[in-house]
N, CA, C and O atoms as a Maestro MAE file, in Angstrom:
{
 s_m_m2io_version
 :::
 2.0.0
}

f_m_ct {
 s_m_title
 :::
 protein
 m_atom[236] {
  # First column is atom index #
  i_m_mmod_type
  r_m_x_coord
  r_m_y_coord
  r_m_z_coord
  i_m_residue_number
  s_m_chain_name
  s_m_pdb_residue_name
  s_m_pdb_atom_name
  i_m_atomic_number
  :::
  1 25 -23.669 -37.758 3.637 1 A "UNK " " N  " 7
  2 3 -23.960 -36.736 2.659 1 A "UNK " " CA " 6
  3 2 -24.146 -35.360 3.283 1 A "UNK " " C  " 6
  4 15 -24.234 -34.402 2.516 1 A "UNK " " O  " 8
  5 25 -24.208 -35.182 4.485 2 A "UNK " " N  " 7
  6 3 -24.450 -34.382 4.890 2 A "UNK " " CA " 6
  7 2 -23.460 -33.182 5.107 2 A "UNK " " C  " 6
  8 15 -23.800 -32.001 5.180 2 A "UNK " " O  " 8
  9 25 -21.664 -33.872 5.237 3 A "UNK " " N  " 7
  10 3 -20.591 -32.990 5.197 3 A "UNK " " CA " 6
  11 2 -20.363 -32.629 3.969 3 A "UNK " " C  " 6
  12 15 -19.318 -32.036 3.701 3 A "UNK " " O  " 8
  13 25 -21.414 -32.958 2.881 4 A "UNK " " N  " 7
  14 3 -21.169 -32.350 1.849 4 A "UNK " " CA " 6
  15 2 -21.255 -30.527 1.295 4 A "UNK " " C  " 6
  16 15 -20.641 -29.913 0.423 4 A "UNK " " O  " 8
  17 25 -22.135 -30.188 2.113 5 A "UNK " " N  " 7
  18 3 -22.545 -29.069 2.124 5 A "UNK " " CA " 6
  19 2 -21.641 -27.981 2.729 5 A "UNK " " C  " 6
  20 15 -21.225 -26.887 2.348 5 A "UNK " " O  " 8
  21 25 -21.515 -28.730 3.818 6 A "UNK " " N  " 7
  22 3 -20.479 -28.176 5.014 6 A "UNK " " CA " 6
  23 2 -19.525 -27.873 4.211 6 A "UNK " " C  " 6
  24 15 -19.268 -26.688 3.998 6 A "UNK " " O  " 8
  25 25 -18.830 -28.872 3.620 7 A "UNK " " N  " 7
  26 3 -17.111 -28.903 2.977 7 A "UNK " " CA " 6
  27 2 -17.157 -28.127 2.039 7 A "UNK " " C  " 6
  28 15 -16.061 -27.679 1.704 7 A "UNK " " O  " 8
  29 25 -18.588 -27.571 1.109 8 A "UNK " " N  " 7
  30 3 -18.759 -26.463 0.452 8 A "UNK " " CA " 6
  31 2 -18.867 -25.086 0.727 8 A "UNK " " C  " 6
  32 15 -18.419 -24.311 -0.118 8 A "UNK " " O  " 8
  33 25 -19.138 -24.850 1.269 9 A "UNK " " N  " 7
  34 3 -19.481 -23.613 2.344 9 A "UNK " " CA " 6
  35 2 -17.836 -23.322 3.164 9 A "UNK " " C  " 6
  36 15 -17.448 -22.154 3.165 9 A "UNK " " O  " 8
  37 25 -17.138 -24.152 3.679 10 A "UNK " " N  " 7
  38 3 -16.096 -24.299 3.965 10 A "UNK " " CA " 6
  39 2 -14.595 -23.742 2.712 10 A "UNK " " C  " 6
  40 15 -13.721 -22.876 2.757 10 A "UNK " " O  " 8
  41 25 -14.933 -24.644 1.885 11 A "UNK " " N  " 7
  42 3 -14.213 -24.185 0.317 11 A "UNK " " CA " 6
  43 2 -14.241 -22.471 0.298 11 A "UNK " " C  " 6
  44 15 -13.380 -21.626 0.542 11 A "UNK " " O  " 8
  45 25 -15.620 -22.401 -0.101 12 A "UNK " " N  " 7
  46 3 -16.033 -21.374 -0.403 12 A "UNK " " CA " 6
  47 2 -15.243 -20.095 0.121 12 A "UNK " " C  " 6
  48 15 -14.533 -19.235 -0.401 12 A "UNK " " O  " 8
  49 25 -15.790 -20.433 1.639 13 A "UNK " " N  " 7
  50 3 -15.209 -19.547 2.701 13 A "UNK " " CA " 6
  51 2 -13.788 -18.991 2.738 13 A "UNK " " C  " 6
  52 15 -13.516 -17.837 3.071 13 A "UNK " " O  " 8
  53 25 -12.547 -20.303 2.210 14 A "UNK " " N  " 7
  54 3 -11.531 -19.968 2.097 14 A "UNK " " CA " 6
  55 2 -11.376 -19.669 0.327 14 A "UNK " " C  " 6
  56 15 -10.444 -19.634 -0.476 14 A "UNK " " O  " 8
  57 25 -12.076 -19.582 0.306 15 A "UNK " " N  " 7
  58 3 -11.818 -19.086 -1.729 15 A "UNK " " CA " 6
  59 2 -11.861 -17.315 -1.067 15 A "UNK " " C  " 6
  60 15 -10.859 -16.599 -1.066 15 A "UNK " " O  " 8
  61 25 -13.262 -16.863 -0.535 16 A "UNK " " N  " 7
  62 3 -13.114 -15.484 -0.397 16 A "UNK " " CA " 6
  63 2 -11.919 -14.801 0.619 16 A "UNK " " C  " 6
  64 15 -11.479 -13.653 0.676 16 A "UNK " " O  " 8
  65 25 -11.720 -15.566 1.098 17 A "UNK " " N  " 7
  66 3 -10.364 -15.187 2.219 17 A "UNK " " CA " 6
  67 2 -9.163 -15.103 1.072 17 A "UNK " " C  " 6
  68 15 -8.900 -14.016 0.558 17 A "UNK " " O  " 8
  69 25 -8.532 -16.177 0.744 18 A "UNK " " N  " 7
  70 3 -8.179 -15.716 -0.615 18 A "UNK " " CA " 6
  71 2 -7.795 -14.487 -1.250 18 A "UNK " " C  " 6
  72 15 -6.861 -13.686 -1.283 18 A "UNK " " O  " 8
  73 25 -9.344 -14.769 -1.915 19 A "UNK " " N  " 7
  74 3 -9.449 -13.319 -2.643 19 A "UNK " " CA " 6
  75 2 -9.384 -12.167 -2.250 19 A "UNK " " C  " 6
  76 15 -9.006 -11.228 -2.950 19 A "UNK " " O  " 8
  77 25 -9.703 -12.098 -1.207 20 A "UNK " " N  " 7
  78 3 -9.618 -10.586 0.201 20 A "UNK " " CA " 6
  79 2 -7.895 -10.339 0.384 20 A "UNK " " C  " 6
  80 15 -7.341 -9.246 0.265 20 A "UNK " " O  " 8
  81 25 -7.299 -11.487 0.665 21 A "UNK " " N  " 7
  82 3 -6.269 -11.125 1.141 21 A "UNK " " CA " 6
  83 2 -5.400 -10.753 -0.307 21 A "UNK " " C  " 6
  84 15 -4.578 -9.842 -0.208 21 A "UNK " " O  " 8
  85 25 -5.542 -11.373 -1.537 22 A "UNK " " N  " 7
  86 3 -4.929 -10.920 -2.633 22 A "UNK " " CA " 6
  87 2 -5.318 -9.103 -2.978 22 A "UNK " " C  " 6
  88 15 -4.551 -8.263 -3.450 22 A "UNK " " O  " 8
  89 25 -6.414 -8.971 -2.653 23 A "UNK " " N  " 7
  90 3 -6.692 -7.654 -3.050 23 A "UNK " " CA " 6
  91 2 -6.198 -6.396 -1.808 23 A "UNK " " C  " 6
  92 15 -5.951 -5.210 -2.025 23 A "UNK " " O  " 8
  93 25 -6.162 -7.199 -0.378 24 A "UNK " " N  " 7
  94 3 -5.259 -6.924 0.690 24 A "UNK " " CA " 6
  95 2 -3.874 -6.095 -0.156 24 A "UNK " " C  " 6
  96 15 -3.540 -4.911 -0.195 24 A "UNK " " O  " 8
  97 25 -3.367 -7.195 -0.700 25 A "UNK " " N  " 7
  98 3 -2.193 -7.469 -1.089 25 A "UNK " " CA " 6
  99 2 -1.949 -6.231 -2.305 25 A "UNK " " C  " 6
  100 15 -1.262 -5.265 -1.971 25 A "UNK " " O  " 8
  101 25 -2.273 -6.258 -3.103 26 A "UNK " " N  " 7
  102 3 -2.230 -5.484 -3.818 26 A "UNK " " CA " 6
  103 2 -2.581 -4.115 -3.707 26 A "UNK " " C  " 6
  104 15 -2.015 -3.230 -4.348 26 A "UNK " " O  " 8
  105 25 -3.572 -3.914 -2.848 27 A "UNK " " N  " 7
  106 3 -3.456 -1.968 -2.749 27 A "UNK " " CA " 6
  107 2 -2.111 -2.062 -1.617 27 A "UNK " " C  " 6
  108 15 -1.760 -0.886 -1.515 27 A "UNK " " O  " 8
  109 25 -1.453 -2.670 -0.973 28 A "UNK " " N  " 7
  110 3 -0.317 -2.495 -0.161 28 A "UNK " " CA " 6
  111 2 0.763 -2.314 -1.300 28 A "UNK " " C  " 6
  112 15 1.740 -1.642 -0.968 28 A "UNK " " O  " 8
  113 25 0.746 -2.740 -2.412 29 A "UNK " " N  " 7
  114 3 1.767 -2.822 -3.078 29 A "UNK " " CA " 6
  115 2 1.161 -1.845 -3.957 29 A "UNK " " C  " 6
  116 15 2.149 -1.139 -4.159 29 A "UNK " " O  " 8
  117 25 0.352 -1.386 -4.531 30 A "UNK " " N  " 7
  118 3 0.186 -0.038 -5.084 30 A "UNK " " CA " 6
  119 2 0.412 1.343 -4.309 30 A "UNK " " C  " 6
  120 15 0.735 2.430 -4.787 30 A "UNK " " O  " 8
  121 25 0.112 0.944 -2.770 31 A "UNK " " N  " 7
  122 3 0.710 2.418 -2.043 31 A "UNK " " CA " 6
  123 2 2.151 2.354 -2.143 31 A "UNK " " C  " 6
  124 15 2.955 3.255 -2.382 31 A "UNK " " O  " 8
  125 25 2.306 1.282 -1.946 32 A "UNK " " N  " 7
  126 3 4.516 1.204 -1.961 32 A "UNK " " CA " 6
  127 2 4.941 1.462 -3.603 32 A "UNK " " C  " 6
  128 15 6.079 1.583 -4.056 32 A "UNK " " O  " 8
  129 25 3.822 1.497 -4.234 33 A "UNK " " N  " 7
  130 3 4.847 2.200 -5.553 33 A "UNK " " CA " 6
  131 2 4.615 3.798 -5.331 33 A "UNK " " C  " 6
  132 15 5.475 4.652 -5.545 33 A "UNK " " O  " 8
  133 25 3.497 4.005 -4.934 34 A "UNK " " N  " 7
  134 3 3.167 5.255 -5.158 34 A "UNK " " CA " 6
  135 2 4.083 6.217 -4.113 34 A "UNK " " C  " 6
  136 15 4.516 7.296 -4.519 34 A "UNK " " O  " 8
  137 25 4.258 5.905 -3.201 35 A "UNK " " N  " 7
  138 3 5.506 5.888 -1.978 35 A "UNK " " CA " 6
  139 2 6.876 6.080 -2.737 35 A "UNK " " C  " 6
  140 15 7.601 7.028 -2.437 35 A "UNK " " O  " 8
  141 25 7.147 5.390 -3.490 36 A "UNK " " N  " 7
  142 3 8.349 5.372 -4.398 36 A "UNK " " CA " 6
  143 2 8.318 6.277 -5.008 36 A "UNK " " C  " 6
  144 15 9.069 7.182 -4.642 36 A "UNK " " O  " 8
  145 25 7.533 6.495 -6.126 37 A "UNK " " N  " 7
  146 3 7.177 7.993 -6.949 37 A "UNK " " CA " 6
  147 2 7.480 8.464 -6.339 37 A "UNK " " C  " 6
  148 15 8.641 8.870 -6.400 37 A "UNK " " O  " 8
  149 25 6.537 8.809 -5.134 38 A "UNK " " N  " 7
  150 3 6.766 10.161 -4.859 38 A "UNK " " CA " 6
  151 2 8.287 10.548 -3.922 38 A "UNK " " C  " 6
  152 15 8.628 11.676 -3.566 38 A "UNK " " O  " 8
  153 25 8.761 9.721 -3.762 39 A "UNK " " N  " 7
  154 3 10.388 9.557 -2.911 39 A "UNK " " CA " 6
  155 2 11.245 10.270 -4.453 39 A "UNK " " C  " 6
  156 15 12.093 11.150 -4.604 39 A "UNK " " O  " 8
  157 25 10.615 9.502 -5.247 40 A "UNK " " N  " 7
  158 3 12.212 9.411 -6.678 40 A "UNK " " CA " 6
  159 2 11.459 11.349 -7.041 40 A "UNK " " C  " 6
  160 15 12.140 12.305 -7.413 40 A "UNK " " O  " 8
  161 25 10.424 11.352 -6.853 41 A "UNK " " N  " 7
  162 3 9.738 12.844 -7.113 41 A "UNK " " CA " 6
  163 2 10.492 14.018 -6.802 41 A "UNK " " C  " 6
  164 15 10.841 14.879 -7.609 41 A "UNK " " O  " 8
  165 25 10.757 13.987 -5.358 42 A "UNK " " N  " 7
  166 3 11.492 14.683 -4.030 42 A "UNK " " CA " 6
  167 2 12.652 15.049 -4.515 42 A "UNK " " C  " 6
  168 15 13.157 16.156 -4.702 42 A "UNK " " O  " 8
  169 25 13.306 13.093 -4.844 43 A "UNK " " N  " 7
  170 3 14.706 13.165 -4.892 43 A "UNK " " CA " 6
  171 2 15.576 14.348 -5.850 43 A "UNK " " C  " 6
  172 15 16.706 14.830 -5.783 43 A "UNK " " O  " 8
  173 25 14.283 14.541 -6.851 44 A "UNK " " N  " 7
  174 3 14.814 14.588 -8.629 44 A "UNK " " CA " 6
  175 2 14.598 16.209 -8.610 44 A "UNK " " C  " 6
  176 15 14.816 16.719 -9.709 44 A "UNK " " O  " 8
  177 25 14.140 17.289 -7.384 45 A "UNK " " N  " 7
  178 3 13.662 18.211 -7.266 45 A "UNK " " CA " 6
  179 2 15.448 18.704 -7.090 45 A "UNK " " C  " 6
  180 15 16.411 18.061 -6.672 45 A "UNK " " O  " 8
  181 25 15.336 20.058 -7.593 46 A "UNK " " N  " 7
  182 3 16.676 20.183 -7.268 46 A "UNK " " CA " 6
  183 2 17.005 21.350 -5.823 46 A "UNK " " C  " 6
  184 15 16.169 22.188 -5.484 46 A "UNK " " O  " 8
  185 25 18.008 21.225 -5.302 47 A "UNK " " N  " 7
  186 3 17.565 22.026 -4.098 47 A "UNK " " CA " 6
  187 2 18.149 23.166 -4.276 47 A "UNK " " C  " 6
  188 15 19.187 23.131 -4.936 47 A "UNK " " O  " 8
  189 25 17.777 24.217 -3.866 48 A "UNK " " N  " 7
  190 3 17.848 25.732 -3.528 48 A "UNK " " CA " 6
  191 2 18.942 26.288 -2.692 48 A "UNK " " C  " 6
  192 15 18.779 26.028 -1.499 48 A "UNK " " O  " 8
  193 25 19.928 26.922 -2.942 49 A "UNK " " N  " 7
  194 3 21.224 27.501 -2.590 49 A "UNK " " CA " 6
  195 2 20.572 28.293 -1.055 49 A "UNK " " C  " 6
  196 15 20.935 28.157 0.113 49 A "UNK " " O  " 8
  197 25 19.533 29.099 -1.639 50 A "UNK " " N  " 7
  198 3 18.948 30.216 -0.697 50 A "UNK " " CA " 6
  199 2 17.728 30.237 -0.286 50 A "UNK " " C  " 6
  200 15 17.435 31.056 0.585 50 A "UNK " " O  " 8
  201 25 16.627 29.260 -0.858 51 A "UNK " " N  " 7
  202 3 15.435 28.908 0.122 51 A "UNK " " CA " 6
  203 2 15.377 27.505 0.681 51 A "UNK " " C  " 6
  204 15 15.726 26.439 0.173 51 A "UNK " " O  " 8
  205 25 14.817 27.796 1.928 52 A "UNK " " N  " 7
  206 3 14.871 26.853 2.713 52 A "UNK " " CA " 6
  207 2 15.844 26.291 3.573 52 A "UNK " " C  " 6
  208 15 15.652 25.508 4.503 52 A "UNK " " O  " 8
  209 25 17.326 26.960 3.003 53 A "UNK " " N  " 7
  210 3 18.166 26.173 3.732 53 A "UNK " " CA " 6
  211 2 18.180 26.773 5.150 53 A "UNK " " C  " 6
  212 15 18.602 25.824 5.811 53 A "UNK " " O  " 8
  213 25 17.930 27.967 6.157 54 A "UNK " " N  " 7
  214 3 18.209 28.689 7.045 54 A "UNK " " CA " 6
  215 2 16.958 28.824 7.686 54 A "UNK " " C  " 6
  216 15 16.211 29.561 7.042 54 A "UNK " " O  " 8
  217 25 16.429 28.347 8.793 55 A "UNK " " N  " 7
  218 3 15.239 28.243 9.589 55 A "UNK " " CA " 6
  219 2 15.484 29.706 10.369 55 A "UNK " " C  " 6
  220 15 16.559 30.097 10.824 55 A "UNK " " O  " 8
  221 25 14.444 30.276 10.397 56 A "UNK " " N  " 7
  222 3 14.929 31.480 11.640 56 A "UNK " " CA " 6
  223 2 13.582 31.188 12.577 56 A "UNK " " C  " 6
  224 15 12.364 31.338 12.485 56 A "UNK " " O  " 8
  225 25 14.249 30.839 13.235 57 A "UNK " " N  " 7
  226 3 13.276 30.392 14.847 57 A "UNK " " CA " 6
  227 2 12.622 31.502 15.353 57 A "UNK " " C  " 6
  228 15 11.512 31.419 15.880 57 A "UNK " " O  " 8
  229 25 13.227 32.518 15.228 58 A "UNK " " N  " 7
  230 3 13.062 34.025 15.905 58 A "UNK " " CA " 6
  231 2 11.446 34.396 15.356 58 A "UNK " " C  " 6
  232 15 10.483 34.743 16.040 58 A "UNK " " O  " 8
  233 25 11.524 34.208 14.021 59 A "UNK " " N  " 7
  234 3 10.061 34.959 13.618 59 A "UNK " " CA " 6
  235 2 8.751 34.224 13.693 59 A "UNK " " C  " 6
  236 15 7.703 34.797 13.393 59 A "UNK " " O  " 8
  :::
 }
 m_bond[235] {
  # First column is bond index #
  i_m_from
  i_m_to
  i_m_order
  :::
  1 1 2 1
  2 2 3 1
  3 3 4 2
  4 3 5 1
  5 5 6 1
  6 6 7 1
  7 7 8 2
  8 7 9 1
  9 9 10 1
  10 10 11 1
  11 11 12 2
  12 11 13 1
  13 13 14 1
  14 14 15 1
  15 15 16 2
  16 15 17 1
  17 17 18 1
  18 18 19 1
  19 19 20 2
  20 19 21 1
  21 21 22 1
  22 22 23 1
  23 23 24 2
  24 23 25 1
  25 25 26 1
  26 26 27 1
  27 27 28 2
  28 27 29 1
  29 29 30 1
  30 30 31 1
  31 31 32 2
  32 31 33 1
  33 33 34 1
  34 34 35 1
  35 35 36 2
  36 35 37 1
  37 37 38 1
  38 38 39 1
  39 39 40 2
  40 39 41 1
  41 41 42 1
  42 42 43 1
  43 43 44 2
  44 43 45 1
  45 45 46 1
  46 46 47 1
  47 47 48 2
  48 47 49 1
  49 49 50 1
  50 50 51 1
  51 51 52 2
  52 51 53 1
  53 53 54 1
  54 54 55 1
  55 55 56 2
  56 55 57 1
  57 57 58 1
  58 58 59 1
  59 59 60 2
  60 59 61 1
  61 61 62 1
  62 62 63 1
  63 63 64 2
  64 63 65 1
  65 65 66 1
  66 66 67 1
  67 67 68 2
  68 67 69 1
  69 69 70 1
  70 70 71 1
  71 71 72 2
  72 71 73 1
  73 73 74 1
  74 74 75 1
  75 75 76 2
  76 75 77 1
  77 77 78 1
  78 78 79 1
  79 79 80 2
  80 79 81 1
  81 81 82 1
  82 82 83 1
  83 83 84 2
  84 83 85 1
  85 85 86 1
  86 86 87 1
  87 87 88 2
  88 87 89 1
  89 89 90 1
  90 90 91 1
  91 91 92 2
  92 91 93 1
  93 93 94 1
  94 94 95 1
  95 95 96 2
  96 95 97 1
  97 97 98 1
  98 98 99 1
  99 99 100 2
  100 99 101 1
  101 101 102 1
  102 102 103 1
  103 103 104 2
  104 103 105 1
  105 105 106 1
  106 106 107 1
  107 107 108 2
  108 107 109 1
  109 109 110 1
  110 110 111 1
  111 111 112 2
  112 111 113 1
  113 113 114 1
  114 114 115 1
  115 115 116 2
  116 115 117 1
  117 117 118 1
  118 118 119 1
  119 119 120 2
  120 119 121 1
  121 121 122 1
  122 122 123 1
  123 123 124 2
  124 123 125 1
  125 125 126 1
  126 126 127 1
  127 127 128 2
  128 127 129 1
  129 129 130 1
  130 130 131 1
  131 131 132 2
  132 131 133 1
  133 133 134 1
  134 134 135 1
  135 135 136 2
  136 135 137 1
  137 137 138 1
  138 138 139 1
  139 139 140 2
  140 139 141 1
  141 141 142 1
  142 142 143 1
  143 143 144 2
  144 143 145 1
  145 145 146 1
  146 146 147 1
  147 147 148 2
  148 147 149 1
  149 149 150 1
  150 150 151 1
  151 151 152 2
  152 151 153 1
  153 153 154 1
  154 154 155 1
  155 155 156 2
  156 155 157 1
  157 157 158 1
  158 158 159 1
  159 159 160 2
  160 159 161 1
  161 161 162 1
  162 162 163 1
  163 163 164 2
  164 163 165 1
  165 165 166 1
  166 166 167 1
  167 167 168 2
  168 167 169 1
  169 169 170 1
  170 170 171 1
  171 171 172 2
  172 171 173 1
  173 173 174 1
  174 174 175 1
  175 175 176 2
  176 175 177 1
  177 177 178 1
  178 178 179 1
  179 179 180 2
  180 179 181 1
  181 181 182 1
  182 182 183 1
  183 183 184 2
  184 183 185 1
  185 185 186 1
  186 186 187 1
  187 187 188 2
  188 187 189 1
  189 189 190 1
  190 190 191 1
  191 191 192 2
  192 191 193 1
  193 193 194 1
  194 194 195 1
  195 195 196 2
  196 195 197 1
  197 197 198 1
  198 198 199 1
  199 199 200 2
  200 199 201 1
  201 201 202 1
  202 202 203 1
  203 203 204 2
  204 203 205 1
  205 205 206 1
  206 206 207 1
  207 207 208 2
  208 207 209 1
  209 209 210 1
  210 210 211 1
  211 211 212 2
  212 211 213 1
  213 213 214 1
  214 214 215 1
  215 215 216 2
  216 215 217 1
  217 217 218 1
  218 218 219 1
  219 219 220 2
  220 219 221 1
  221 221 222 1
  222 222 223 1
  223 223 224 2
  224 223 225 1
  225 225 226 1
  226 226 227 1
  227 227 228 2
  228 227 229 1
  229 229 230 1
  230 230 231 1
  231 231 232 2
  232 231 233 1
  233 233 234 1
  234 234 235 1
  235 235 236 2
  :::
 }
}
């Protein structure tokens, strides 16, 4: 009776591992959308004939 406790505590232990790693899981996959936004954001910007395109190193 005594590994009873143990094998609970044990359970347990991997229930919160689990749960850690699901919530792991999910802000990784909420930065990779938000990563996306802001990529399709960029993409959808339209670009400029005359700013930005010509770096002048000089100044």
């Amino acid at each position: 009776m005594t590994e009873l406790p143990a094998m609970i505590a044990a359970n347990m232990a991997m229930t919160q591992q689990a749960i850690a790693m699901e919530m792991i899981k999910q802000a990784a996959d909420m930065q990779q959308q938000m990563v996306q936004m802001l990529q399709e954001s960029v993409a959808s910007v339209p670009v400029s004939t005359s700013r930005g395109t010509t770096v002048n190193i000089a100044a």
